[in-house]
N, C-alpha and C positions, 0 to 999 in steps of 0.2 A: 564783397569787395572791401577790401582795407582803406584806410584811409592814406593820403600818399604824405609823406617825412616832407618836412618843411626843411631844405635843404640850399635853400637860397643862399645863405651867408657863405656858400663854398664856391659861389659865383663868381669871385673875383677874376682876376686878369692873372695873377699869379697862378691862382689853383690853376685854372682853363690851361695855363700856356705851359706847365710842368705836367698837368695829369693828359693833357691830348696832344696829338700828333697828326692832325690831318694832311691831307695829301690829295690829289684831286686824282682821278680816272683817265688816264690818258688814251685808251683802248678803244674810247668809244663803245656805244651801247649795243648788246648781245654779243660780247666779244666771243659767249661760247656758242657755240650749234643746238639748237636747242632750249634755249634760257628764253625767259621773257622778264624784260628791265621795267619796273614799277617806280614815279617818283611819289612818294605819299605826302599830302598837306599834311602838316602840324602846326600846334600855333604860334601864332604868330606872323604868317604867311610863308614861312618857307615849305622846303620839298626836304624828305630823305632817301635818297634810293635804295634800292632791293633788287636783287637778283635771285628768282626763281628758277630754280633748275629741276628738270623732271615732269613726267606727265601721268603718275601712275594712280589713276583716280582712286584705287582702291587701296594705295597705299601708305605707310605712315609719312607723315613730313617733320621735318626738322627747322626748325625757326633758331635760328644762328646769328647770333651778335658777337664780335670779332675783335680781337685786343685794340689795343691804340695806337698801334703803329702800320696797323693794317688797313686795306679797305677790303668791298666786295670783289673785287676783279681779281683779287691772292687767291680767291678761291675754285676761280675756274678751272685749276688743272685737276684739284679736288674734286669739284662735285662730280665728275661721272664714275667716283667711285664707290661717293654714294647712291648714285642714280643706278648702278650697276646692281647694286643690291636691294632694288627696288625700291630706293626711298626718295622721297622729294626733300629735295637741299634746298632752302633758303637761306641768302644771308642778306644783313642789313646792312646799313652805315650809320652812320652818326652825322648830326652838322655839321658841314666843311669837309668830310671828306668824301672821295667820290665823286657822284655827280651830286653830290645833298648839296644846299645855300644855305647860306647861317654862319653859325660858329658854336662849337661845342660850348657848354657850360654843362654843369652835373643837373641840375633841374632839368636844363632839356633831354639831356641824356634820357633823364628817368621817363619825365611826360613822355617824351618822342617814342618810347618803348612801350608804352600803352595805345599811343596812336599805332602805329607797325603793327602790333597782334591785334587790333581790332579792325585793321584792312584786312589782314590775309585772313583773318575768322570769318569774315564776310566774303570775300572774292572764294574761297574757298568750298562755302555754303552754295556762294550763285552757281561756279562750273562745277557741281556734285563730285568734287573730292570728300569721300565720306572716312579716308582712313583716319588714325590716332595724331595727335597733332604734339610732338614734343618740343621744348623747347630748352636752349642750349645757348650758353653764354661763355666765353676765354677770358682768361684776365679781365681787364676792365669788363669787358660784354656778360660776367658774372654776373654786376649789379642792372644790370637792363634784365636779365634771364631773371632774377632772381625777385626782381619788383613784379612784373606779370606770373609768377609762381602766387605770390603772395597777395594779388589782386585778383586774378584771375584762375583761382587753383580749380573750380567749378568746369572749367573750358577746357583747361588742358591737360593730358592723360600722363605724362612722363617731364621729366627735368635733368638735364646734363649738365656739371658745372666741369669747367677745365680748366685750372692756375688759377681757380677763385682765389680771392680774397675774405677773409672773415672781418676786419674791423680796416676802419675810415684811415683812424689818425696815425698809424702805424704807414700806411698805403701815402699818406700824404708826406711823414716824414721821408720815403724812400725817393721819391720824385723830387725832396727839395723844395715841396711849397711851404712854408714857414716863413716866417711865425704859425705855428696852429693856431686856428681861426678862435678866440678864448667863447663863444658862444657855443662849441660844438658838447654837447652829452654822453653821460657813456649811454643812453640810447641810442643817440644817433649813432656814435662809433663803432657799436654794435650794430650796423645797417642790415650787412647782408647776413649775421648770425639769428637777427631777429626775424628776417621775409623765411629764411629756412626752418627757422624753428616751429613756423605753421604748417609744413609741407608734408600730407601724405601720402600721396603718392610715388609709384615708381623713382626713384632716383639712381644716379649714378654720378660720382663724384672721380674724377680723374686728376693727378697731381704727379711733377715729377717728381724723384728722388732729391734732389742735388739743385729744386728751382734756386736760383738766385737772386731772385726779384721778387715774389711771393714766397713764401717760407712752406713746404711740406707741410706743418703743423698748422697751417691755415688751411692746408685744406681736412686734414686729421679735424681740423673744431668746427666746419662746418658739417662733414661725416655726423660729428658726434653730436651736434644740435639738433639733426635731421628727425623729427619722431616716427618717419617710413617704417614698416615694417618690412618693405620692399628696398633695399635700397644695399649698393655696390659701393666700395672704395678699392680703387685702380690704382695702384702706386706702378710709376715706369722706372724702373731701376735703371741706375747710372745717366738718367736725364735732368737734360735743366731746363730752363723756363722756353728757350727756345729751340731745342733741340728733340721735346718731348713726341712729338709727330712722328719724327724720322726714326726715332729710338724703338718708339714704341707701338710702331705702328701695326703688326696684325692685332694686339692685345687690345689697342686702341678702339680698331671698327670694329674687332670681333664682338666688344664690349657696348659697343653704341647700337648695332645690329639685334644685339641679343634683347637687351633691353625694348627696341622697337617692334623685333615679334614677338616680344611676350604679349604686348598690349595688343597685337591681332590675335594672337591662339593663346589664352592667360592657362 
């Protein structure tokens, strides 16, 4: 296990209120047929919710962290298409959105992503789901996906990034949180090029054309950090940052899919 970036000083009320967007759940809980709604302790006392979708003990699941403008309940119209193709969809939230309490900061972000994969690593263990467990992160949900790659690479069999981000202070000028924080390093701002650059397993890196909030070439530099031997870059032609689903969507799952039965039939 790595040691976890000391990332405290991005804690402010500024960073928090330009890099997150929560929004509460109004649907009430199991909104889909089928789901089962988990809220996990983290610390500090609060909860973050998860929605588990799927019941295919023998098959892969996906551990899903979701941009900033999202929550879990976006993804219900989703998941039965992954559930369709045999796979177990989870997604998460973050502090404050959903049904989670708290309020985002990046530190909790990060911890709160360690606590999350070590509940379903467990809950998972207890009811004998024995398939491959990959984990998948969008936009913001990159650096949650991408801290449990690089703590947890032992656990987990494959890793999806989509609209990654490759460095901090580029990410932060785009949101407007400035002044840059003058403590941050080029380590730290190298966050997510530095958890990929230990990664060998399975990968698949997805990125629109034409993003306009994340740059293509962020995700071409985490591609190219990657030391996989195994490992996919999905460019969706003529897409942008939030259009890249609808654009590109059989290349999309045909690409997530492929990736999740390899690691049952390698």
């Amino acid at each position: 296990m790595t040691d976890r970036s000391n990332l405290t000083f991005l804690d402010t009320p500024l960073v928090s209120e330009r890099l997150f967007h929560p929004r509460p759940e109004v649907s009430g809980p199991g909104a889909r047929p089928g789901s089962r709604d988990y809220l996990i302790p983290v610390n500090g006392g609060d909860v973050v919710g998860a929605r588990f979708h799927g019941d295919n003990r023998e098959g892969p699941h996906v551990l899903f962290f979701h941009g900033n403008g999202e929550i879990a309940a976006d993804y219900d119209d989703l998941a039965p298409v992954y559930t369709g193709l045999g796979l177990n969809f989870i997604v998460a939230d973050y502090r404050g959105y959903g049904r989670s309490t708290g309020s985002p900061t990046v530190s909790a972000m990060l911890g709160d992503a360690r606590e999350i994969f070590t509940f379903f690593l467990d809950l998972l263990a207890r009811e004998s789901f024995s398939g491959p467990l990959v984990v998948m992160g969008r936009s913001l949900g990159s650096a949650s996906a991408l801290e449990i790659a690089a703590a947890f690479q032992d656990r987990i069999d494959g890793l999806i990034i989509e609209s990654g981000f490759a460095r901090i202070v580029p990410l932060l000028r785009l949101v407007g949180a400035i002044p840059i924080p003058p403590e941050i390093t080029e380590r730290e701002d190298r966050f997510n090029l530095s958890r990929i650059s230990t990664f060998e397993k399975p990968v698949l890196i997805i990125h629109a054309e034409h993003d306009h909030i994340i740059p293509l070439s962020d995700g071409e530099a985490l591609f190219a950090a990657c030391p996989s031997e195994e490992k996919r870059f999905l460019k969706i032609a003529g897409a942008n940052h939030n259009d890249l689903f609808l654009r590109g969507f059989r290349a999309y799952m045909e690409a997530v899919f492929a990736l999740t039965r390899r690691l049952i039939a390698p």
